[in-house]
N, C-alpha and C positions, 0 to 999 in steps of 0.2 A: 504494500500500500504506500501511496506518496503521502508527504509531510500532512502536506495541509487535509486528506482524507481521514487520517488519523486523528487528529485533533477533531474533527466533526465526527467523528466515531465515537470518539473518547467523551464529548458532550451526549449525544444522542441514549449510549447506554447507563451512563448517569443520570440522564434523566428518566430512562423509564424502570432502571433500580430504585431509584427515590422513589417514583408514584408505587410502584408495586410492595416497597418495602416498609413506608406510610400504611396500607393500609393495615396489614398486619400488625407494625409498632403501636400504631395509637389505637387498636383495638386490645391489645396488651396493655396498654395504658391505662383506658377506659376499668380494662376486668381491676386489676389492680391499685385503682383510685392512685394514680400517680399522677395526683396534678396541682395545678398554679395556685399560690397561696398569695393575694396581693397586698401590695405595701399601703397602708394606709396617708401616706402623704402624694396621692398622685391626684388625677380626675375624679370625682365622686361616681364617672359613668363606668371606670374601671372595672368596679365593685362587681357587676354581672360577668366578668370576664372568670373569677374566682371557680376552681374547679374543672378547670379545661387543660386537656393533657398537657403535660411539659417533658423535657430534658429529647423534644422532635430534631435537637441536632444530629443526634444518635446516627438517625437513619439519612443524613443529608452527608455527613462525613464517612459512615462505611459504605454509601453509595459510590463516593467521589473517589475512597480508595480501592475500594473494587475496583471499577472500569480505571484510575489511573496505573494499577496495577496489571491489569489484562494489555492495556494499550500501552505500554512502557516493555513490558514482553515481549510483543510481536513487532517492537521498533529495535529490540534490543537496547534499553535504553533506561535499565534499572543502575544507574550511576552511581556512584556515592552521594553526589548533590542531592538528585531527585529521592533517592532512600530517607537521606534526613530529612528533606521537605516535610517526608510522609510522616517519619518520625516524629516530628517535630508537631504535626497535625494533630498526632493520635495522643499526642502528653496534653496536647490544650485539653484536647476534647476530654481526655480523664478528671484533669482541673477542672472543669465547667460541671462535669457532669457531678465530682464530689461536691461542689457547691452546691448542687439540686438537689442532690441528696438528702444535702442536709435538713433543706428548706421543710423539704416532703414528710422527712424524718420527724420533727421540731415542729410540723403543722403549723408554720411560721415564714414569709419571706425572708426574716432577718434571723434563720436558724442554721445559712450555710454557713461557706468560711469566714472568718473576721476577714476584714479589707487588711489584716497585716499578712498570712498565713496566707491569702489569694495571691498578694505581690510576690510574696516568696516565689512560690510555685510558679508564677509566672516569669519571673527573675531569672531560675533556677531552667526552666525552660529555655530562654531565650541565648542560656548560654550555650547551645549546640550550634547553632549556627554565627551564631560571635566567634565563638573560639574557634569554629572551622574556614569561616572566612579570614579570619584572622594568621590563622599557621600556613593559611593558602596563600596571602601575599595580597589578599583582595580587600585592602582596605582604603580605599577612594572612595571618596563623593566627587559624581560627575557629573555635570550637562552638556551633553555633546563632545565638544572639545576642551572641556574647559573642564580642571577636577582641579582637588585637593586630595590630599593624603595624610590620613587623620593615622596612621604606623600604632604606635600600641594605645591608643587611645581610641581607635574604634571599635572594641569591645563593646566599651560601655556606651558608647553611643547604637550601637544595634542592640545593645542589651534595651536601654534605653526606649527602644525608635520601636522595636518590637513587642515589648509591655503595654507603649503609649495605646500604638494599633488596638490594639487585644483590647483593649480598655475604651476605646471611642467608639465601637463596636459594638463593645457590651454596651453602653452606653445608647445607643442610639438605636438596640431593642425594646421597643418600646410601645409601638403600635403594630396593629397587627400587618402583617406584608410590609414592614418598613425598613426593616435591617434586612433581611433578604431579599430584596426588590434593587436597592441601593450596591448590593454588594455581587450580583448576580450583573451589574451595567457593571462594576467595578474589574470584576473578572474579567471583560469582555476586554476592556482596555488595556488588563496584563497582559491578557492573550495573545492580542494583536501587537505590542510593543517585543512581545517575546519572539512574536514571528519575525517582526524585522531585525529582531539582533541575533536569531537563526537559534534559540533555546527552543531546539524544539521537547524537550524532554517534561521543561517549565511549562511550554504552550499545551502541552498534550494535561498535564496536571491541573490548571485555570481551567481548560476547556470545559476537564471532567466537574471542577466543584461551581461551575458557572452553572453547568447543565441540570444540576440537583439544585439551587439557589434556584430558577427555574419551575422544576416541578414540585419544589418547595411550599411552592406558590399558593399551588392549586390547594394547597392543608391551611394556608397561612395568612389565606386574605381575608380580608373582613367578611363574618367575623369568622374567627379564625378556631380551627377545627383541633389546631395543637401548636402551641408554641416553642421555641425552637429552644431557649432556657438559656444559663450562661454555659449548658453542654452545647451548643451550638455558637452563640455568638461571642464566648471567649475565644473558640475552636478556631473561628472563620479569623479574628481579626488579629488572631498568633500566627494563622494561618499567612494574613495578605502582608505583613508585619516581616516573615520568614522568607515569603516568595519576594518582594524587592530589594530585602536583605541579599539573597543569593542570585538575584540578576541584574541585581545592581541600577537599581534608578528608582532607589529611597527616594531620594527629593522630588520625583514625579507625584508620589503619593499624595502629596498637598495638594494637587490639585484632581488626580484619580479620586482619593477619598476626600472631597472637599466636603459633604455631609456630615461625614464623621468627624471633620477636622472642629465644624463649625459647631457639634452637637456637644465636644468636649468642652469648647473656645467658652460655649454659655455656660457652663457649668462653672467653669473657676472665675468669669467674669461676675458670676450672679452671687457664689460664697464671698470672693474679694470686696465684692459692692456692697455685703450686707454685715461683712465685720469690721471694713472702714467708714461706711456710711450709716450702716443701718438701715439702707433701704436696698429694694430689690431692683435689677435692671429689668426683669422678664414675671410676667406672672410667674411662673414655674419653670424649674429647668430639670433636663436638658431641653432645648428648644422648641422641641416639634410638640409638650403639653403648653408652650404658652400659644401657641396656634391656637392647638386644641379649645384652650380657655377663653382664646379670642373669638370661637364660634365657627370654627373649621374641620369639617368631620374627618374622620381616621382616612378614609378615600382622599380625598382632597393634600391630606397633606404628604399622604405616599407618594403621589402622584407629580405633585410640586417639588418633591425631595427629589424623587426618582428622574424627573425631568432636569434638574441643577443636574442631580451627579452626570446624568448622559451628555448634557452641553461640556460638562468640565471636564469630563472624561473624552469627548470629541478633540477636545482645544490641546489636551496633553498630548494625545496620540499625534497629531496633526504637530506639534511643534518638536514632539520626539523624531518624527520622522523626518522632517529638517534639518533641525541640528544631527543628525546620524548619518 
């Protein structure tokens, strides 16, 4: 099979692992009572969402490593890189998923890990691909022709860069189809950046978790049949965190994941603003509940989100492929 066949291969059977493997998961779910316990400082409309499957990353991440496992096979193309990507996917997705555990467990949102014991782990994570781009010599920030070389100091900065991810992510699960809709355009943009700098190993891996982000969809949209939990959307954004890490066009991310960037940005703008001022920038944060509060339904602002990341994600690919 040629390059670019594989890669539509490697999406296609991701996607219909996800829908087939959804419906068995979250009927497991269902039997089980394994579901969302909400936080009571959100939307008062949240409240009916309480009780609806969780920890749907499950079946979005063993979808994506299935088919990138089958399609990395028949390209011959199970690397060292592409190995720890995978790696590196399946440590979030454990991380997310003991945090749901806990919740389930505890009959409490606030019964996973403390936010110290999450960072660890995510920390602790992030060191596999640091420390391997690091003894490989691949420690640059670039654009186009123009980098720096950050030498033993880029560790912590992909340590750093890759937690941040992981956490703008979580962050910006929050309605229903909103982190997976955003993150599904986001993939599309590795993909395609991956294709022009000839990873095809990385494109065929995007391809697969873009394709399940996809039929993710159809469990995920309003209102939403199972939510994906921090076993999916810590998973994804260690996940997109790892994958720029290792092909190198971290700094594209700002504007790939401009969503996430901006769902984190209100968060510390709105803490900042209410212990130096005492008053709030945003009715609620992260962002997309002060919509909310503003009178904008869950549809509407997926939609609006999802429409920003695809122009931002247009304008990187297009200026990547320039400067390349």
């Amino acid at each position: 099979m040629g390059f670019n066949v594989l890669i539509i291969v490697s999406m296609l059977v991701a996607f219909v692992l996800t829908l087939l493997l959804g419906v068995v998961y979250i009927d497991f779910l269902k039997k089980k009572m394994y579901t969302q316990y909400i936080l009571e400082d959100v939307p008062e409309n949240h409240a009916k969402k309480a009780g609806t499957p969780t920890t749907g990353g499950v079946f979005i991440i063993v979808s994506s490593i299935l088919a990138s496992v089958a399609l990395l096979t028949m390209n011959q193309g199970l690397t060292t890189e592409s190995i720890l990507v995978l790696i590196t996917f399946i440590f979030f997705m454990i991380a997310g998923f003991t945090d749901d555990w806990g919740k389930i467990k505890h009959k409490e949102n606030k019964g996973g890990l403390t936010p110290r014991n999450k960072l660890f782990l995510q920390i602790a994570i992030s060191l596999l691909p640091a420390i391997y781009m690091t003894i490989s010599g691949q420690t640059y920030l670039s654009i186009g022709q123009y980098s720096v070389d950050l030498h033993y100091l880029y560790p912590f900065f992909a340590i750093f860069f890759i937690t941040g991810v992981s956490n703008a992510v979580n962050l910006t699960d929050g309605l229903d189809g909103l982190a997976s809709s955003n993150f599904a355009v986001a993939m599309l943009a590795c993909t395609v950046i991956e294709i022009i700098t000839g990873q095809e190993n990385l494109a065929i891996i995007t391809a697969a978790v873009m394709g399940s982000c996809i039929a993710f969809l159809y469990y995920n949209k309003f209102p939403a049949k199972v939510f994906m939990g921090d076993t999916g959307s810590l998973a994804l954004g260690g996940f997109l965190g790892c994958v720029a890490v290792m092909g190198k066009f971290e700094l594209w991310i700002l504007l790939i994941g401009i969503v996430f960037c901006l769902e984190t940005l209100s968060v510390i703008l709105q803490v900042a603003s209410y212990k130096l001022t005492g008053k709030r920038i945003f009715k609620m944060s992260p962002i997309h509940h002060h919509f909310e509060l503003s009178g904008w339904s869950e549809n509407k602002i997926v939609i609006v989100f999802s429409l920003t990341t695809l122009i931002f994600c247009s304008i990187a690919v297009g200026l990547f492929y320039l400067f390349w």
